[in-house]
N, C-alpha and C positions, 0 to 999 in steps of 0.2 A: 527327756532326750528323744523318745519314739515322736512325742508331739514335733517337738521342733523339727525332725528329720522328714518329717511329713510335711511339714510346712516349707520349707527346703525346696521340695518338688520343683513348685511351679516360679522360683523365683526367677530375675527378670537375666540374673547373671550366668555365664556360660550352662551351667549346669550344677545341678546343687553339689556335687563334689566340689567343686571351686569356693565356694562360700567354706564349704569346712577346710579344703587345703589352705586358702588366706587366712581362717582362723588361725589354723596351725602354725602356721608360718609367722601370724601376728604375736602369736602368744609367747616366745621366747623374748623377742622383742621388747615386750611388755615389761617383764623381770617378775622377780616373786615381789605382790604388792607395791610395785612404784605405782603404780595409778590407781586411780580410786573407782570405783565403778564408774559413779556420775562422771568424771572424765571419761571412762571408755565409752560410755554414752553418748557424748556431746562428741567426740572423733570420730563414731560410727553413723552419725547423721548426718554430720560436714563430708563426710566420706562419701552416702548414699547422694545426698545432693550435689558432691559435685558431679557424680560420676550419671546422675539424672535416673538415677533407680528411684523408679515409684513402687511401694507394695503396699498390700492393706495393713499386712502388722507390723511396719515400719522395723525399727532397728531391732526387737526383742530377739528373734531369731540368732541373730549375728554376734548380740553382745551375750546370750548364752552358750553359745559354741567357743567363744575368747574364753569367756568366765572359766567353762570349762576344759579347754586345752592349754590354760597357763600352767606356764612353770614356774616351780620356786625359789629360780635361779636365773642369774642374768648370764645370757650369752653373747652379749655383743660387744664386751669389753676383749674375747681372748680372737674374736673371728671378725672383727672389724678391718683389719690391712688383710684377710682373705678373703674379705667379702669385695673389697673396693679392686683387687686382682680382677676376681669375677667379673666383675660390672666392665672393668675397663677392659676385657677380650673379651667381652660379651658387644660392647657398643661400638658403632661403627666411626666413630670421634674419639676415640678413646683419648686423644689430648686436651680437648674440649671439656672430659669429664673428669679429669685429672686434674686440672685448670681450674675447674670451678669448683670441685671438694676444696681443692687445696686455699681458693679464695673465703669459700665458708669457716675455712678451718680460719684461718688467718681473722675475720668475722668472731670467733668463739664463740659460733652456732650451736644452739645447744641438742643433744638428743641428734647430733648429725649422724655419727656412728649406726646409733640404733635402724635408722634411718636403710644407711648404706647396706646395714644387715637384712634388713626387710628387702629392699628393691635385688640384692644377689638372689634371693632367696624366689622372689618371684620370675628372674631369668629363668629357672628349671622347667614352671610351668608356662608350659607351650599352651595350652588353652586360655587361662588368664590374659597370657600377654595380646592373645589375638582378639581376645576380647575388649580390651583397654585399647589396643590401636584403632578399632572401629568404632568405638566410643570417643577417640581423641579426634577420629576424623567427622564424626557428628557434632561434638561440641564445633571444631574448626568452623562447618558449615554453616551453624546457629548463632556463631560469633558474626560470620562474615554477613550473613542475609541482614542479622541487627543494623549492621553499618549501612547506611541508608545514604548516605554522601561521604566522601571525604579524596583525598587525592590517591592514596592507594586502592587497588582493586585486584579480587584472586581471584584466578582461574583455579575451579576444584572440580574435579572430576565428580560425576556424576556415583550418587549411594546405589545404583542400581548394578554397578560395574566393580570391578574389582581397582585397586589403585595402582599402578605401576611404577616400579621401582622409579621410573625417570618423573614422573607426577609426584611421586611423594618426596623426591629432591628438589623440584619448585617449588615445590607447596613449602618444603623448610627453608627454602632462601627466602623467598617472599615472608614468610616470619620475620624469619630474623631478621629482613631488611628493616621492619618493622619496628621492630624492638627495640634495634639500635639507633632508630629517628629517634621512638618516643623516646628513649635512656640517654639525652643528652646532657651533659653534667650542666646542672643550675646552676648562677652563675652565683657568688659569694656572699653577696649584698640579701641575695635572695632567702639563701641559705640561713644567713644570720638572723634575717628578718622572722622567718619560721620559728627557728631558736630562742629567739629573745619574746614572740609574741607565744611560746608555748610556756615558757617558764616565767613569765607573768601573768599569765592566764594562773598559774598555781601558787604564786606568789602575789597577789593584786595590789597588798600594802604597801611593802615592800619592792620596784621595780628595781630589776640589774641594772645596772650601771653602762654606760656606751658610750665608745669614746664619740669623738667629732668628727663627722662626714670629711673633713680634710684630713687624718689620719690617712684614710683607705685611697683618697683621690691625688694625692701624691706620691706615684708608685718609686720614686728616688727616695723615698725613706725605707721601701723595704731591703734594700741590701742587694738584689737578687737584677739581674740582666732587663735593663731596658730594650726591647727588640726594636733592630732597625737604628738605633746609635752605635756610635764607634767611637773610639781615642779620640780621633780629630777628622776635620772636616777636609783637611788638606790631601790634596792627590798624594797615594802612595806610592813609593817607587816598588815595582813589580819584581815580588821574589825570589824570582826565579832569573833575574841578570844582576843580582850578587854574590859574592861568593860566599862558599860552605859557612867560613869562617863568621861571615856576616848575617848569616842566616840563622845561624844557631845562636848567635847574639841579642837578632833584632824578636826572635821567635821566645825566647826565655822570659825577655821584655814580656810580651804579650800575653805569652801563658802565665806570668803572674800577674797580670789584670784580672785576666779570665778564670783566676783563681779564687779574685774575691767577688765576682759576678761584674765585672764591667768588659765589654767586649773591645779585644784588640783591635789592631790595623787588620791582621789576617787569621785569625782565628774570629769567630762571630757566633752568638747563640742562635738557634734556630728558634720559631715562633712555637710555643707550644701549643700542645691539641691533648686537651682533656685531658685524663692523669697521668701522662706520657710523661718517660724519664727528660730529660734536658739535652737534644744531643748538636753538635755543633759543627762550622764548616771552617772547614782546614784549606787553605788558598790551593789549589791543585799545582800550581808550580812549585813550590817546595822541596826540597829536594828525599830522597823517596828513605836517606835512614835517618833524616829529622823526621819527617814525617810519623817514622814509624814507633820514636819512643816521644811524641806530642801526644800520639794516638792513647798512650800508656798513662799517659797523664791526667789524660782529659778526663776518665771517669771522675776524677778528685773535685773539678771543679760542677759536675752534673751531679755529683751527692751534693755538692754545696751548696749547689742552687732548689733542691730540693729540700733541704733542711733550712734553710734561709725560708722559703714559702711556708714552710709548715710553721716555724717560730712563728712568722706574724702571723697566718692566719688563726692558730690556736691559741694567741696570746689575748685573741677577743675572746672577752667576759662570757657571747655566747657558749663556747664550748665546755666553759667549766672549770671548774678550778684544778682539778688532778690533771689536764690539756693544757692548763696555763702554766700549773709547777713545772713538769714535761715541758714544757716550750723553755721555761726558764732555766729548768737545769741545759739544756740543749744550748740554748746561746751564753750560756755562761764554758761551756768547750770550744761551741764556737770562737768566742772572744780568746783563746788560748791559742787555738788555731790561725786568729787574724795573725792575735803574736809572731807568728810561727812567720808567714808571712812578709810581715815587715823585716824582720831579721834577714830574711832572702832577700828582700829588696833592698837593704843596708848591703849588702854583699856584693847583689848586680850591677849598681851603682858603682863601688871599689873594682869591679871588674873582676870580683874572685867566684862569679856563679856561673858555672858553663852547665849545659844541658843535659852533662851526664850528674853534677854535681846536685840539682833542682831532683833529679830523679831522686838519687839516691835518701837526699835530706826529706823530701815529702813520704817516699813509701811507710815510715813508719805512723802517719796520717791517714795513708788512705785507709786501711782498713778501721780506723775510728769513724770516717766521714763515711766508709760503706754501711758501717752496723747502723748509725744514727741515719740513715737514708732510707734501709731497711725500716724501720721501725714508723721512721715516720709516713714512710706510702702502704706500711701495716694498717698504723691509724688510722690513717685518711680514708683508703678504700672501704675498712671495716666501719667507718664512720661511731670511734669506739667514743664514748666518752665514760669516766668515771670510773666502776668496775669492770667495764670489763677492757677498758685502757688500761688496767695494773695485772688483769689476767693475761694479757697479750704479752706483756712486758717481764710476769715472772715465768709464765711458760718461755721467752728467747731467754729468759734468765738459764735457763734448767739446760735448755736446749746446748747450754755454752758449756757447757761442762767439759774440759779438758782442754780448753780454751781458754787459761784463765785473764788474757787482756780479756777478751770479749766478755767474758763473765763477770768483770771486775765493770767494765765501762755499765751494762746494765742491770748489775746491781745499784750502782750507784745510780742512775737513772732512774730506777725502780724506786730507790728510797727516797728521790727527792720528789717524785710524783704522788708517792704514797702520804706523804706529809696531810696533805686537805682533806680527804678519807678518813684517815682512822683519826683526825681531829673529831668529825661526826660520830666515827666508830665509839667513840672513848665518851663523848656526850648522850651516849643511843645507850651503852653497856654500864657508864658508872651513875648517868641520873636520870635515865627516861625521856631524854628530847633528842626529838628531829628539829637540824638544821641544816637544812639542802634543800636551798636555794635554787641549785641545779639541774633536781634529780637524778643527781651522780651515785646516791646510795643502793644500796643493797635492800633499806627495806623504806615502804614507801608509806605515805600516809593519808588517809581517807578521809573527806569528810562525813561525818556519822554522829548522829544524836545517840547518846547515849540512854535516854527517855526512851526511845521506841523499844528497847528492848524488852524492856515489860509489856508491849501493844503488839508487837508485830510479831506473828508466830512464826515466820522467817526470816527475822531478820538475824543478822549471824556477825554482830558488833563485835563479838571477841574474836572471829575468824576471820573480818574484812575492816576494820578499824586502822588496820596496820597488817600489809603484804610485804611478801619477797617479792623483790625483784631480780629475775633467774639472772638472766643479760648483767646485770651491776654487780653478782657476786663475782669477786676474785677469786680466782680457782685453790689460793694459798687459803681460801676461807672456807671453799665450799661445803666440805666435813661440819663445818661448826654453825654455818648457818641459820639452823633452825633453833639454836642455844641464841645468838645473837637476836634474833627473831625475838623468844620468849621473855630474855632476860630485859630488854628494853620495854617490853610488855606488863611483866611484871613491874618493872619500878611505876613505869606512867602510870598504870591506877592510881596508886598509891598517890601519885603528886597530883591525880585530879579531884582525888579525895582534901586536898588541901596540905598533906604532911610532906614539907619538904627532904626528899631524902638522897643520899651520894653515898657512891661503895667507898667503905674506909682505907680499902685495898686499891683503891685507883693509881694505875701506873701509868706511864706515855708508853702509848704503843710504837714499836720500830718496825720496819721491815726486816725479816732477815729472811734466810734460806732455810734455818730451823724452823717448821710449822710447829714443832713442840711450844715454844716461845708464848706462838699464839693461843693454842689449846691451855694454857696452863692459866694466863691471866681473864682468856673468855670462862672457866670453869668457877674460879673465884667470885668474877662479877653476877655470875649466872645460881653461885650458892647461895651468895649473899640478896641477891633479889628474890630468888625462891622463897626463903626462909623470912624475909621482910613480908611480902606481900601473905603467904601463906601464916604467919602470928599475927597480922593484920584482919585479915579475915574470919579466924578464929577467937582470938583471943577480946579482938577490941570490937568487932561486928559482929560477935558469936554467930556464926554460920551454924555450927553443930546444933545450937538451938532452936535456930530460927526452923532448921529441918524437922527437929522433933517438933515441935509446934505444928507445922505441918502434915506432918503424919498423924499427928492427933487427930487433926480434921478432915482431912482428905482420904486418909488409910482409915478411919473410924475407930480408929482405938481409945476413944473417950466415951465408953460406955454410955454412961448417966447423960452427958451432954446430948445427944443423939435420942435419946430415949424422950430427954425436956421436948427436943425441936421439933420431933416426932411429932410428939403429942398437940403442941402447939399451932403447927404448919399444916396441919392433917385436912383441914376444912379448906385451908388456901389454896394447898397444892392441889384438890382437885378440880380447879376450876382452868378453865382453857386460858392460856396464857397471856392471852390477849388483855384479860380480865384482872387477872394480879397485879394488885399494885406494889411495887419495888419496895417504896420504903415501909409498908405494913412488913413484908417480910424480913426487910432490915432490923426494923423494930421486936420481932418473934426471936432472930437470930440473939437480937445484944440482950434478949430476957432470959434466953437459955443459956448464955454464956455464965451470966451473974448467977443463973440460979444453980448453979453444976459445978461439979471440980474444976473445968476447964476457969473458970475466977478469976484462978491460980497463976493462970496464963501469963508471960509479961507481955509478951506478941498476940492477944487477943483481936485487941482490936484490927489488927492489918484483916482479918477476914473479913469476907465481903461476899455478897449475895451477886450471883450470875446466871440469868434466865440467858441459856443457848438457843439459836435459832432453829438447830436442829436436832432431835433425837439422839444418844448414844450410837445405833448401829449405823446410822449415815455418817456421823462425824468419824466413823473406825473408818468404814467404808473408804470415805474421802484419802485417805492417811494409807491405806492399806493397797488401794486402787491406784497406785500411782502409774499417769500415762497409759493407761487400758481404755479400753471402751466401758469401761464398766464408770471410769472415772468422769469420763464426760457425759454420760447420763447425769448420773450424780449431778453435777455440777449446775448443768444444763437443766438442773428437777426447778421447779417453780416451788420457793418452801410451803407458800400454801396451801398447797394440794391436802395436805395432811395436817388439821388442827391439832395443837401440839398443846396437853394438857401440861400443869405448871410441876407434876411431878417429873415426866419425860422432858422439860426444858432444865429442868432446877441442876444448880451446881452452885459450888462455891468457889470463888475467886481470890487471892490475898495479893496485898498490895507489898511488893520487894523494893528495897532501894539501889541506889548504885552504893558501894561495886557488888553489893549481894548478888543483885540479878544477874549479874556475869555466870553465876553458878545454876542462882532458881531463874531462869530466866522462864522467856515465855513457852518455848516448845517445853520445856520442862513440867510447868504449871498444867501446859496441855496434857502431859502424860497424865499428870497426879489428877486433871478432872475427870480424864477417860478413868480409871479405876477407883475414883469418889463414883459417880457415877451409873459405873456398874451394881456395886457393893450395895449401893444407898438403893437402887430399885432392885436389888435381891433382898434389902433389910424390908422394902416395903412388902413384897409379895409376901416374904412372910409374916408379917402384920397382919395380913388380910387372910392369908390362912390359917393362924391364930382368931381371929375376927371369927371365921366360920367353924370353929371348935365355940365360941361362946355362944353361938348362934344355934349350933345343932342343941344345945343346952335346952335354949328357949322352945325351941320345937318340940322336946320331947313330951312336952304338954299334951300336946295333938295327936292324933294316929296316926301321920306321919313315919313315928318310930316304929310302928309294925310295919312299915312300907318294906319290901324285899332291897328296892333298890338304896334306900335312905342307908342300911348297913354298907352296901357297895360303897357309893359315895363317903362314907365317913373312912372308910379303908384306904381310897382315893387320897380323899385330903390326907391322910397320915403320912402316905406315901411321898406326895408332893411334898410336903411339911418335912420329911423327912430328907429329900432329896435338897432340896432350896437349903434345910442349916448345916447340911453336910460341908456343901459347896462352898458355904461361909463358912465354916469352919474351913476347909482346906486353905481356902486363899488368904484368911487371917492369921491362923497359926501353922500351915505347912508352906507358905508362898512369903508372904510380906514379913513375917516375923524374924525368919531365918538369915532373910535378906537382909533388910535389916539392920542384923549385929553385924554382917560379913561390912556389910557400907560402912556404919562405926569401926569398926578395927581396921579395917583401909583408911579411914580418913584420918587414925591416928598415925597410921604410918606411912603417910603420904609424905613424900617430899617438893612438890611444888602443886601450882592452881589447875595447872592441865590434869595430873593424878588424881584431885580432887573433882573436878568434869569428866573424866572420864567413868573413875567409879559411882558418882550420881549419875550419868546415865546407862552404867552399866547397870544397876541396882533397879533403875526406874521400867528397861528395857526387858532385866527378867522378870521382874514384876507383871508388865505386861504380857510377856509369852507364858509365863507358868498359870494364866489366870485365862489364859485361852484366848487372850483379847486380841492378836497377830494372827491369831489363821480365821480367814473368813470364815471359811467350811464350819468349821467348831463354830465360832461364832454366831451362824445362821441358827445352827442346831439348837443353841441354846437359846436361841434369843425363841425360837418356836417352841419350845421346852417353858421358858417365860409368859407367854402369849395364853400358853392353854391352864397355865395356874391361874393367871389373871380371871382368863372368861369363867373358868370354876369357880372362885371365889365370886364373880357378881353375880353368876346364876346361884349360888346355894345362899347368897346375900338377900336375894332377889324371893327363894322362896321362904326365906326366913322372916322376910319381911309380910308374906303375903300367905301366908303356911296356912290359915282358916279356910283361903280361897281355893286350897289345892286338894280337897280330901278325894277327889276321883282324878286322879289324871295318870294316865299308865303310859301317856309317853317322856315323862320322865327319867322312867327307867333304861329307858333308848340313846336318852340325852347322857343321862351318868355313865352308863357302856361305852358311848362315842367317846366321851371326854377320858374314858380311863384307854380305850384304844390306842387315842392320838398319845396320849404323855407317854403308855409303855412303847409305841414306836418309834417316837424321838428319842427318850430314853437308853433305847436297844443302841440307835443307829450313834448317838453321841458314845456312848460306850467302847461301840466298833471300832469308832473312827478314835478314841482315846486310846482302844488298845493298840490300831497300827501304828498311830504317831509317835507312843510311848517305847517301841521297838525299832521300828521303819527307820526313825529322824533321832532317834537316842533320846527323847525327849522323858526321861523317866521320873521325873518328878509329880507327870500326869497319871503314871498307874495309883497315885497313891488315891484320887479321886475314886478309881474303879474299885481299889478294896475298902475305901466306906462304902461307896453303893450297894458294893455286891456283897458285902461282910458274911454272908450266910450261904454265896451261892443261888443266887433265887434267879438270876438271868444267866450264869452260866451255861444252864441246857442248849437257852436259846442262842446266845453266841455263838455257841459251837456248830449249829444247827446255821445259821446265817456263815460262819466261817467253810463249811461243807458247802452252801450253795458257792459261794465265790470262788471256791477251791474250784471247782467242775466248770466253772465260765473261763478258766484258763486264767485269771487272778493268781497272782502269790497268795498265797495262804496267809491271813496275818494268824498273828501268835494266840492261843487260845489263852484264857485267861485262868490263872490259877487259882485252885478253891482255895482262899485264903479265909480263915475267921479273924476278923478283926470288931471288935466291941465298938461300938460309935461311944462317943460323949455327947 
């Protein structure tokens, strides 16, 4: 936090308090865990870039200040209608923004709320917002220079001047005049066109269906007002020199033409403009209290003609099938309504309809033909189709509540839309297929080779094989989602595996207003898939085995086998990588397997010899580094710089099938080589300081062994010797072991494939932190710690081999001091840093390191003595280490 607030400083935004007040401000927002880092990542870059912030250490600063001012609670559910108060006596449009929430809402825009909470929230800050307006007016000016031709042109005041209230009211009508050239509604054809070439684009085999260009080019087929015809061609006598009596006669006439969309003698539909309601013109001679209840009437026939355009337009195949049900049940009212109609005209005819009678008989119409006009210029604007055309429609469901016509008309409207939906729902929930055609679903489907998953170390086929789609869930769903999600996940393995399988429990889903209904049959299909694929995995592809198998060879827990390969590979591995030939080592690998317990194996042979291009501590590095500068070195290193001998390349690889590798997949494998890896070049160092125990043997022939320093040295190696199987021992039997059992009795009581991925890499992840392999720092230490065992064992190799030639040489003993300097200063400093981390970070599984090493107390002094100096630099004191006796094995 000191660093980042340092870093703060100089940022490019008002002032570093503002970076943290928008933190703060973002961080409610946020809720406890709805986002995942990598998302608040990828929002704080789109963020800096739009807003044209450049800085050297890009987002890190910002997305640590979120990290840390969230909270673990949402607050935008209970201050959402007092945030949009806010906004709206805060802005100088306030109809404008009321208008256009209420369009988003209508939309079923997701996260709009949260949205609305954040922009109240940054109203308070007076600095922010001055900062965001001078920023909007630079973007403006970068926009306008870009424009190199075209028929608009702005006048923008000059960035050296202040803007004035009357400049920045030009400067927004010239927008907006803008805006609303380019937002001219596309015309239908165009629309469709788009439609039908997206959902064949994703359907290629299979094209939608489209009626006949003469459908659409015969506008007398859609129902709805031809503009500019009338009744008859014939001069009409002027309304206004007949009487009352006549008038209210000829006018009744008319309004029920204009009833069923054909325009009267005196009443006529006007030309419509864009998604404008229907409105009409009423002959001005008229007399003024007809007039007045025609006026009353008329909305009936402006729903109608708006409901008439939405059946046909949404009755094309492009918009989808839940569009087309909805269009269907919609003209099947209508057609009740023509009913309604003719019956009036049976009456006006007989002379028994006068104009107070037409009122009366239609009102209990209008408000059917109002709700279904609403709904349908809901749809339209929000351009819904699918999910979230049944979220629109159960939300005005809810909305009706104590309303029960209204409730009644769009539940029924609901349930007849909802039909082609949970037809998918019901195929996605009881047998594992997507069909949608449309992509009018909730969850969508990817093209993904299931093969790469073993190749590609990020590739994430169980996590993008198959997505939600936020927009296409129904709000009556959205609880359950992520069940719907898995349970249709779950069966599909299964049937790509070849075993065709369906819930025994499959029922037809209905709509209702009970959400119970739905939770209860999603819950069944969601157990039963659980429980399939997870007996699946274990029982018939033994998963639990194939792990232990694994851990055999990767964790080294096959003694004897390790000890053969050892012995075998020893000549091979040292020679520079370049040089090893692959299948000799395949060959060493299948003679150690046969000759050792591992035999026994039934998944032996899946193992597989893998020379890495890079080192252990760069491939941590790469992994650890993520988005640093450290990282792009890395990356950016030339691998040749550094000949990479075949021990530092050597790993073992094993080959997973589907659906195994959903679980071992590749990042997985990567973890289990990073800690083969390790292990396997701590087994060898201590080989080699074993090597120089049988060495110092041979030496003591010579006089050597009276040498002062050659005792030093042999105390050295003990030391190192002792330290190196400590280490193995810790992370064998205090790290991997314990871990381990806790992954087996999870995985026995696991109830579905996610619980089973989670706890493998929950298991793999503390493996890797308890083993030091996630913090660089430790890391480095060690690997220097590594480095000077090594060079000791080829210098005492070195004089072992050459021990005749060495009977006067006194700077030996310079060299042995150096080497015992450098180990006890790593030593010390890895210690140090064990002890603060084991306190500092709770990480207490690492003091257990410090009481093998220190069992006796033999570096406590100096701890203390290094904890004293740091204390005085103004450092926290880390924790001194307790005199523990603890006996090594």
């Amino acid at each position: 936090m000191r660093a980042g607030s340092s870093a703060l400083s100089h940022t490019p935004l008002p002032a570093a308090l503002s970076a943290r007040q928008a933190a703060e401000r973002l961080s409610p927002a946020l809720g406890g865990g709805s986002m995942s880092e990598f998302r608040i990542h990828h929002d704080v870059n789109e963020l800096l870039s739009l807003l044209r912030v450049h800085r050297e250490e890009g987002a890190e600063v910002y997305i640590d200040l979120l990290q840390k001012n969230r909270t673990p609670y949402v607050t935008t559910t209970v201050s959402a209608h007092s945030a949009k108060v806010k906004i709206a006596e805060f802005s100088r449009t306030p109809e404008d923004f009321l208008k256009k929430y209420d369009e988003l809402k209508s939309k079923n825009t997701r996260n709009l709320d949260p949205l609305v909470y954040l922009l109240s929230k940054l109203t308070e800050d007076k600095e922010t917002l001055q900062y965001l307006q001078q920023n909007a007016k630079e973007r403006a000016e970068l926009a306008v220079n870009a424009t190199t031709s075209g028929s608009t042109s702005f006048t923008i005041p000059s960035t050296t001047s202040k803007i004035s209230m009357q400049e920045l009211e030009e400067l927004r009508k010239q927008l907006g005049s803008v805006t609303t050239s380019s937002s001219v509604q596309q015309p239908l054809e165009l629309i469709r066109k788009i439609l039908r070439d997206k959902q064949n684009k994703k359907n290629s085999c299979q094209p939608i269906p489209v009626f006949p260009a003469w459908v659409y080019e015969r506008s007398a087929l859609n129902g709805d007002f031809l503009t500019g015809s009338s009744l008859s061609t014939d001069a009409t006598v002027p309304i206004g020199s007949l009487p009352l009596a006549s008038q209210e006669s000829t006018i009744v006439e008319d309004l029920l033409y204009v009833l069923i969309g054909v325009d009267g003698r005196y009443i006529t539909a006007q030309p419509l403009i864009g998604r404008q309601n229907r409105a009409f013109l009423v002959d001005p001679n008229l007399d003024m209290s007809v007039k007045e209840l025609v006026t009353r009437i008329l909305p009936v026939a402006a729903s109608y003609s708006t409901v008439t355009r939405f059946i046909e337009e949404k009755s094309s195949f492009e918009y989808g099938q839940v569009n087309h049900a909805l269009a269907a049940a919609m003209r099947t009212l209508i057609k009740e309504y023509m009913i309604l109609i003719t019956q009036l005209e049976h009456l006006q005819r007989q002379g028994l309809l006068s104009l107070q009678k037409l009122w009366f008989y239609i009102q209990p119409t209008m408000r059917t033909m109002e709700i279904l006009a609403s709904l349908a210029t809901s749809v339209d604007k929000g351009e819904c189709m699918g999910g979230s055309t049944l979220s629109l429609l159960h939300d005005r469901t809810f909305n009706y509540t104590g309303d029960s016509q209204a409730q009644e008309l769009c539940l029924y409207l609901t349930k007849a839309a909802s039909v082609p939906y949970f037809e998918i729902l019901e195929k996605w929930i009881y047998r594992g297929i997507i069909n949608d055609p449309y992509s009018e679903f909730m969850v969508e489907e990817h093209e993904l080779q299931k093969e790469k998953i073993q190749e590609d170390y990020n590739d994430k086929y169980w996590d993008q094989r198959y997505t939600v789609v936020q927009q296409q869930i129904p709000s009556f769903l959205q609880k359950m989602a992520d069940k719907i999600l898995s349970t249709g996940k779950y069966l599909n393995v299964v049937r790509e595996c070849g075993c065709d399988v369906t819930c025994p429990e499959a029922k037809e889903v209905i709509y209702t207003l009970k959400e119970r209904a739905y939770v209860e049959q999603i819950e069944k299909a969601y157990n039963y898939a659980s429980k399939v694929l997870l007996d699946f995995l274990m029982e018939e592809k033994e998963l639990v085995a194939h792990l232990r198998s694994i851990k055999h060879y990767f964790l080294m827990d096959q003694g004897d086998f390790f000890v053969h390969f050892m012995d075998l590979t020893e000549e091979e591995l040292k020679k520079p990588v370049d040089d090893i030939i692959p299948t000799r080592l395949e060959a060493l690998l299948e003679l150690a397997l046969r000759m050792s317990t591992a035999n026994t194996d039934p998944f032996k042979d899946d193992l597989k010899i893998d020379l890495m291009p890079h080192d252990l501590i760069t491939q941590l590095l790469r992994v650890l580094a993520i988005e640093t500068k450290q990282e792009k070195a890395i990356i950016n290193a030339d691998p040749t710089e550094l000949t990479l001998s075949g021990l530092e390349a050597f790993s073992f690889d094993y080959i997973v099938k589907w659906p195994l590798s959903l679980i071992i997949n590749r990042k997985a494998l990567t973890r289990y080589q990073m800690l083969f890896r390790h292990m396997f070049y701590c087994k060898h160092v201590e080989r080699q300081l074993c090597n120089v125990w049988i060495s110092n043997k041979a030496a003591k022939e010579y006089s050597l062994h009276s040498a002062k320093w050659f005792a030093g040295a042999f105390t050295l190696r003990q030391r190192m010797l002792n330290f190196v199987q400590n280490i193995q021992y810790y992370m064998m039997f205090e790290v991997m072991e314990p871990t381990w059992h806790i992954l087996e009795k999870n995985l026995k009581s696991a109830s579905n494939i996610d619980d089973v991925l989670s706890h493998h890499t929950s298991f793999l992840d503390n493996c890797l932190k308890d083993c030091m392999l996630t913090n660089p720092e430790l890391l480095k230490i060690f690997s220097k710690l590594m480095s000077v065992c090594v060079m000791f064992t080829n210098c005492m190799q070195l004089l072992a081999e050459h021990a005749d030639a060495f009977q006067l040489t006194s700077g030996f003993e310079a060299t042995i001091n150096k080497f015992d300097s450098n180990f006890s200063t790593h030593l010390l400093d890895l210690l140090d840093k064990l002890s603060v981390y084991s306190t500092n970070d709770c990480e207490h599984s690492m003091i257990n390191i410090i009481y093998r090493l220190d069992f006796n107390g033999f570096y406590t002094e100096r701890l203390e003595h290094i904890s004293a100096q740091r204390s005085q630099k103004g450092v926290s004191e880390a924790p001194l280490l307790p005199r523990v006796v603890v006996s090594t094995q």
